[in-house]
matplotlib code that plots the C-alpha trace (Angstrom):
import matplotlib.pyplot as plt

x = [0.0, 2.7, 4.5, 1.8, 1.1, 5.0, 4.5, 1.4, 3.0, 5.9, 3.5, 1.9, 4.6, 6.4, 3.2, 3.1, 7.0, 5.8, 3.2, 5.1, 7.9, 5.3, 4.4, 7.3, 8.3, 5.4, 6.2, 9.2, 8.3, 5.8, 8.6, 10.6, 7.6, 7.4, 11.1, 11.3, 8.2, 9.2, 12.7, 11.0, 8.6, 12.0, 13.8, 10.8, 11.2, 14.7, 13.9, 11.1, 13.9, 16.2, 14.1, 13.1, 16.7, 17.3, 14.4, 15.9, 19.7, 18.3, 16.7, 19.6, 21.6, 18.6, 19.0, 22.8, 22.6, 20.0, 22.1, 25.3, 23.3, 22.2, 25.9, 27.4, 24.7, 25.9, 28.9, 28.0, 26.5, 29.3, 31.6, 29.2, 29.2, 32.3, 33.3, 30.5, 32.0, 35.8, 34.2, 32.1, 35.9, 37.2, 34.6, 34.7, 38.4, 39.0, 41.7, 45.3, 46.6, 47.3, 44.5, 41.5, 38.5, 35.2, 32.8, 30.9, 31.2, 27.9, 28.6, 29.3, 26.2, 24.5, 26.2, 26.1, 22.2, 20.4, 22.3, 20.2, 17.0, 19.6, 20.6, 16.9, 16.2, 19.1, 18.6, 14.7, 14.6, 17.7, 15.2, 12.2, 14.0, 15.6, 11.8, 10.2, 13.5, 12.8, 9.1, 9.8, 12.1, 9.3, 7.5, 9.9, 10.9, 7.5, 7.7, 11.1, 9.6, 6.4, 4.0, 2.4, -1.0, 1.1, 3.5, 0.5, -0.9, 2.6, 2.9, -0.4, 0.3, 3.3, 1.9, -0.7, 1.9, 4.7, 2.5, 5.6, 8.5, 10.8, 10.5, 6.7, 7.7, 9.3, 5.8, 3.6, 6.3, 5.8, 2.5, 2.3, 4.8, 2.9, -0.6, 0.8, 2.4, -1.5, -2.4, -4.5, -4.3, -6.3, -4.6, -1.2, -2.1, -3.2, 0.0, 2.1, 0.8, 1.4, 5.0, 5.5, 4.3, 7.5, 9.8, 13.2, 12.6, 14.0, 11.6, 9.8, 11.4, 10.4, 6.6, 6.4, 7.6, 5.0, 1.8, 2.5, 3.2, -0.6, -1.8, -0.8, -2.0, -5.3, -4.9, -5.1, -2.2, -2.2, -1.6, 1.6, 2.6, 2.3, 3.9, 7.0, 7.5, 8.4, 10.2, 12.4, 12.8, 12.7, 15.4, 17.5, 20.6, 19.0, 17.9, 14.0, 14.8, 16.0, 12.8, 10.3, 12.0, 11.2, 7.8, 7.2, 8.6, 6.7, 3.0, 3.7]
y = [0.0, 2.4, 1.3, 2.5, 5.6, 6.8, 5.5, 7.9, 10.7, 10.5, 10.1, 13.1, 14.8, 14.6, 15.5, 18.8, 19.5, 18.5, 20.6, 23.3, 23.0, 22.9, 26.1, 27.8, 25.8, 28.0, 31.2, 31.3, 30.5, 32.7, 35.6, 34.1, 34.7, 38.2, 39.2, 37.7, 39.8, 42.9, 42.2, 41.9, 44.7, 46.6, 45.2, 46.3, 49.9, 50.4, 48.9, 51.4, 54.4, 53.1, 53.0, 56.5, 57.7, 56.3, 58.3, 61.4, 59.9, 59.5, 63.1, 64.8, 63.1, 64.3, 67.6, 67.4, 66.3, 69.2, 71.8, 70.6, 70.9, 74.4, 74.9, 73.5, 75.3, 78.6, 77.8, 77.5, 80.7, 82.6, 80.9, 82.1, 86.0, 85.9, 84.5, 87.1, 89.9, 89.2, 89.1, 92.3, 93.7, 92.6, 93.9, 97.4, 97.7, 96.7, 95.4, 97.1, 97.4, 101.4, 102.1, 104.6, 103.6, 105.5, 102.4, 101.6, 98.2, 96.7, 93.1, 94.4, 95.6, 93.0, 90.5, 92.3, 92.9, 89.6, 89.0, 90.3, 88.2, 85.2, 85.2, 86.0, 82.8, 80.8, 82.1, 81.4, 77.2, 77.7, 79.9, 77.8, 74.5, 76.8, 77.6, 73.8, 72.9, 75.0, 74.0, 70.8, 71.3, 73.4, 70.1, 67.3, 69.8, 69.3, 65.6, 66.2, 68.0, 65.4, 68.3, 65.7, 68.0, 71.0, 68.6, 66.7, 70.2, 71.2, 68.1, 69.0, 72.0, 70.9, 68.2, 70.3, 73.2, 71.1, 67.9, 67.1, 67.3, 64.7, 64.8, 63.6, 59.7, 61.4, 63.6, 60.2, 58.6, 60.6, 61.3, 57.4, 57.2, 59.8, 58.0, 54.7, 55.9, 57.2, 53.9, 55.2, 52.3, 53.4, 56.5, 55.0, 52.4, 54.9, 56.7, 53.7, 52.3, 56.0, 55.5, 52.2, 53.5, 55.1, 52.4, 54.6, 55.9, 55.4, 54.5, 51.8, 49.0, 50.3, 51.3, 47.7, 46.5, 49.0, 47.5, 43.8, 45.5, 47.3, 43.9, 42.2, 44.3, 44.1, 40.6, 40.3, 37.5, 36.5, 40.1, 40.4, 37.4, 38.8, 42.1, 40.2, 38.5, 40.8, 43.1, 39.7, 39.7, 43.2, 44.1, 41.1, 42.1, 45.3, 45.9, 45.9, 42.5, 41.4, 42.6, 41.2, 38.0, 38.1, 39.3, 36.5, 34.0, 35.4, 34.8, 31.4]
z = [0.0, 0.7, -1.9, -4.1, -2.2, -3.5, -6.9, -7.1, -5.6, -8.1, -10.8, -9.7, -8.8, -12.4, -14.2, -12.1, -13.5, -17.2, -17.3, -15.7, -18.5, -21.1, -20.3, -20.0, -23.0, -24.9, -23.1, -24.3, -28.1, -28.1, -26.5, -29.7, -32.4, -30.9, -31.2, -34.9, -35.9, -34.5, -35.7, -39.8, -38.9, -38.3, -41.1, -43.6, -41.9, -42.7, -46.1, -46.5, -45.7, -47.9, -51.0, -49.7, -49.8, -53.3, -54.9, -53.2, -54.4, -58.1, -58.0, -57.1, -60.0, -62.4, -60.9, -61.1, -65.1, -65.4, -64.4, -66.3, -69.4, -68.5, -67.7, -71.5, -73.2, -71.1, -72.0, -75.6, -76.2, -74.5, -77.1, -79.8, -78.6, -78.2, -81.8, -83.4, -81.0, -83.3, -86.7, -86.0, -85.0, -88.0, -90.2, -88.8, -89.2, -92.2, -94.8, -92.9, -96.3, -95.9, -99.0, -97.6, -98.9, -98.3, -98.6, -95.8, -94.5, -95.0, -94.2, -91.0, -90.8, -91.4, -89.5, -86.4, -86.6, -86.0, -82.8, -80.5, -82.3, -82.3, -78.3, -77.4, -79.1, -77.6, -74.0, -73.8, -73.5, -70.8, -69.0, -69.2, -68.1, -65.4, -64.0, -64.7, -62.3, -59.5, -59.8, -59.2, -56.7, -54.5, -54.9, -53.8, -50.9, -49.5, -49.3, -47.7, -45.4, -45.0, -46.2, -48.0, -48.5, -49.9, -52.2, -53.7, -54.5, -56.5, -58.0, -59.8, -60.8, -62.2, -64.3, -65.2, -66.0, -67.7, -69.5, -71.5, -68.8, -68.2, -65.4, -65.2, -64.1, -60.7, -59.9, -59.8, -58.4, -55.2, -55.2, -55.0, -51.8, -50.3, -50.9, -50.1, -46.4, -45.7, -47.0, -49.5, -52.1, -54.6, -55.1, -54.9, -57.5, -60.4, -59.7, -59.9, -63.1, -64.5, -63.6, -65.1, -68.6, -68.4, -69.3, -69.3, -66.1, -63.0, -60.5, -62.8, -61.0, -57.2, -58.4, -59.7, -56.4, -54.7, -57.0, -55.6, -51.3, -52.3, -54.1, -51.3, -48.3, -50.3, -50.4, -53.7, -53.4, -57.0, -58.4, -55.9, -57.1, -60.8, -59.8, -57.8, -60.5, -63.3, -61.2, -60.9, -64.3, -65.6, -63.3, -62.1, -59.7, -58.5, -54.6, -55.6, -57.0, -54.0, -52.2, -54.7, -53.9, -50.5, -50.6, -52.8, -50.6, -47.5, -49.5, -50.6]

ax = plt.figure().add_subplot(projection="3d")
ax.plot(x, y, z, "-o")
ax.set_aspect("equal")
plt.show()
């Protein structure tokens, strides 16, 4: 009897310290679950500001090649003054041969008189890139500055303004970010799509990458899939390559 009294009590006994070490066996993979999600959660942050910090990155070079083309065509036209300044020199001096002559010089006339028409000509499309620049500039600072309300008004006005500008793919470009960081999916979409009719432009590959994150938040898995996908093989090697790859994996 007392034999079976201890057999019990040890039974009992090592059921209490199972069930004790299950649990504590769960708390601490569910304290494991948590870290790794906050840890993605973190890693898709930093993601998200590096992307961020590219657009800005490839603006700047745009900017940079904008105002090195403003800078050779500057350039240019001083050469050009500066070559009509000599022959109108020439002209009004005259052969040094030591002969007077009391002819006018009418080429120099004439040669000196459509410069002004000339230069007005030359020095207009500097000036109008020069203001379609620093409109768009007003723009991006406002999404630099998270004025989202105030960029996505200049934005407009500068696609309205300049319907032909190069620099159209980088408008709906950010007015997509800024849409997609109010979750505003819809919006962000449209704006996306615009961007990838653009097929020279920078920010094609990342607004590709953007339609599968709003496919997939919408949970419209197949689209992502679709979306991941040709980003994969539009633009293998490349960081939102590298992303799409992932997001893929993380749906399957």
């Amino acid at each position: 009897m007392l034999k079976k009294l201890l057999i019990a009590t040890v039974l009992l006994s090592s059921g209490t310290v199972y069930a004790d070490s299950y649990e504590l066996l769960q708390q601490q993979l569910r304290s494991r679950d948590a870290a790794i999600l906050d840890m993605q959660n973190r890693i898709d942050s930093n993601e998200q500001v590096i992307r961020d910090l590219q657009g800005q990155v490839d603006d700047l070079k745009y900017q940079l090649n904008q105002f090195e083309m403003q800078f050779n065509s500057l350039q240019k036209q001083v050469s050009e003054l500066a070559g009509r300044s000599a022959i109108t020199a020439d002209a009004v001096q005259g052969p040094a041969t030591g002969v007077q002559t009391f002819e006018k010089p009418a080429p120099a006339v004439s040669s000196k008189a459509p410069a002004p028409a000339a230069q007005e000509k030359q020095s207009a499309a500097p000036s109008s890139s020069q203001d379609e620049q620093k409109a768009y500039d007003l723009a991006f600072a406002r999404v630099s500055s998270n004025d989202f309300p105030g960029a996505k008004v200049a934005f407009g006005n500068f696609i309205e303004q300049y319907p032909n500008s190069k620099l159209l793919p980088n408008c709906f470009y950010w007015l997509g970010q800024m849409a997609y960081k109010q979750q505003h999916y819809d919006e962000a979409k449209q704006n996306f799509l615009k961007v990838t009719q653009y097929s020279d432009s920078q920010k094609r590959a990342d607004s590709i990458y953007k339609l599968g994150q709003i496919s997939q938040a919408t949970k419209d898995t197949a689209k992502a899939r679709k979306f991941y996908q040709l980003v994969m093989k539009s633009y293998p090697n490349t960081t939102e390559a590298v992303m799409a790859q992932r997001a893929l994996e993380s749906i399957k």
